[in-house]
Structure formats: structure tokens, C-alpha cells
N, C-alpha and C positions, 0 to 999 in steps of 0.2 A: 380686607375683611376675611373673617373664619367663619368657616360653615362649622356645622354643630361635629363634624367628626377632627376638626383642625385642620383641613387643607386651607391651604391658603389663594386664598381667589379675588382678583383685582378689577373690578368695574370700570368700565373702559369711560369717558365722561364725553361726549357729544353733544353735539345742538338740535340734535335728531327730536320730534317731539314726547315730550314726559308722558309714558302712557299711564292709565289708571290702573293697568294690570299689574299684580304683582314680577316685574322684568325687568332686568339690567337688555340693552341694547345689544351691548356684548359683554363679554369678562374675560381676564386673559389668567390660566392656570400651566405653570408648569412649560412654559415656554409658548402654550397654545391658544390663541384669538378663538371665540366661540361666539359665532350670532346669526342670530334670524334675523333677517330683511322682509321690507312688506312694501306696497307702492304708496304711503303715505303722504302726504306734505306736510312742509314746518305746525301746519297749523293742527294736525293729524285726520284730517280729510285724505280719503283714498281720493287717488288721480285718477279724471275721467279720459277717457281716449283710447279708449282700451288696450290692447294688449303691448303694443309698439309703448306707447305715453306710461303704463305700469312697469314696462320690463326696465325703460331709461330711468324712472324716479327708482325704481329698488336698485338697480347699479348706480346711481347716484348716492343713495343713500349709504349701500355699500362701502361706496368708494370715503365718504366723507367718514365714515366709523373705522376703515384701516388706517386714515389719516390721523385720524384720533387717537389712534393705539401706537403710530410712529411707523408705519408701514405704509407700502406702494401695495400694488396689485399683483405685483413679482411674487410675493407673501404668501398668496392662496395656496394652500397645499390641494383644498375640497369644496366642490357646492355641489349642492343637493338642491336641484331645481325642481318644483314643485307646481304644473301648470292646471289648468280644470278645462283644457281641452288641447290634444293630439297638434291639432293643425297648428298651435300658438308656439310650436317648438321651432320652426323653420323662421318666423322672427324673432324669437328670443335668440336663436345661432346669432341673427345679422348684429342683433344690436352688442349682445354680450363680447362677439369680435372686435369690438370698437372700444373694447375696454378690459381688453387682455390679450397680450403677447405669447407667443410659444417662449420656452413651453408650455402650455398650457394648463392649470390646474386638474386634477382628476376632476372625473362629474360624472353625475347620476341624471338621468333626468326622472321624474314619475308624474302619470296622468292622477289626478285626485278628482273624486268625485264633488267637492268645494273645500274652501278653506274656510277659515275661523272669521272672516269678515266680507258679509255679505257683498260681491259685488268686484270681491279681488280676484284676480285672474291668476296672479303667481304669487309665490314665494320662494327665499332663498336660505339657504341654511348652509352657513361657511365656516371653513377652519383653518386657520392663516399662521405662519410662525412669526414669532416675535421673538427678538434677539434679548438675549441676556440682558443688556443695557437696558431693554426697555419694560422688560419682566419686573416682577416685585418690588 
């Protein structure tokens, strides 16, 4: 697809669930994977259990949307972790290690006062390379 200026930008296609909001999942431009992650399930029910049960379904989710685009986890160039409370970082560390090799991606972490769905603890916002082959 073309945005109204002519870049050319490719919606990544997933089984992640279809939200009502105007949002591709992810899109890939220019060599580079771009998406938010949220602790949804298929059904788009956020996941209760909190912080530990949120951070594993949004790196699930994650993970099945690099899968989608023809990539591993090796891929992540960047997340931008996004929590709504300080102490929920030292498990999101545990669990995130479980699902990334050094090197490591670059990362930001930031405390937010809440996110956009009442009830969610994190979000993630990633940018991943994707090889020529798998671009346009």
C-alpha cells in the first residue's frame, strides 16, 4: 500500500486479533518492521495475572508478528518498554531474557502514568530489520 505522500508501506498480516481501531499490527517500510505490542489474547481480551502473565502474552505476541514478517528475535534493532509502575521492570528483565539473546536490542524503558487500555500494565514499541527478500 501507498500512503497519500507515495511511500510505499507493507502491512505485516498476523493472526493477532483484528482490532476496531484504525491499525495495522505492524507494517514494514524501507527495510524496517514497525509495531506496538499490547497483552491481548486471540480473542482481544487483555490477560489477567498481572504483570509476569502481560509482559509473556505481549512477547508472545511479539514474537508471532516477527514470525509473520519472516524474522527471528535476532531482528530487533529497538523496544521501547512502556510500564505503569517502576517495580514491574525487574520482571519484565526476567521474562524479556527468555526471549532474547545478546546482543541484545537497544531499549528504553519509561514509567507512564497508564496506557490506552484500561487495566494494562505494559506496552511495547519495536523496530526490527527485515532483509531485502522479505521487504516490498
Amino acid at each position: 500500500m501507498s500512503n497519500q505522500q507515495g511511500v510505499e508501506i507493507r502491512a505485516v498480516q498476523t493472526e493477532l486479533f483484528a482490532s476496531k481501531a484504525p491499525l495495522e499490527w505492524a507494517v514494514i517500510h524501507n527495510g524496517t518492521l514497525h509495531t506496538a505490542q499490547i497483552p491481548i489474547d486471540q480473542t482481544g481480551q487483555l490477560v489477567e495475572g498481572g504483570i509476569a502473565a502481560q509482559t509473556r502474552q505481549t512477547l508472545d505476541n511479539l514474537m508471532h508478528t516477527l514470525e509473520s514478517a519472516g524474522v527471528k528475535s535476532n531482528a530487533v534493532l529497538q523496544v521501547l518498554i512502556y510500564v505503569t509502575d517502576r517495580s514491574y521492570l525487574a520482571t519484565v528483565n526476567q521474562i524479556y531474557a527468555e526471549y532474547f539473546d545478546a546482543p541484545y536490542p537497544n531499549r528504553a524503558a519509561m514509567v507512564v502514568a497508564g496506557l490506552a487500555r484500561e487495566g494494562m500494565l505494559i506496552e511495547l514499541v519495536v523496530y526490527a530489520a527485515v532483509p531485502m527478500s522479505n521487504k516490498e
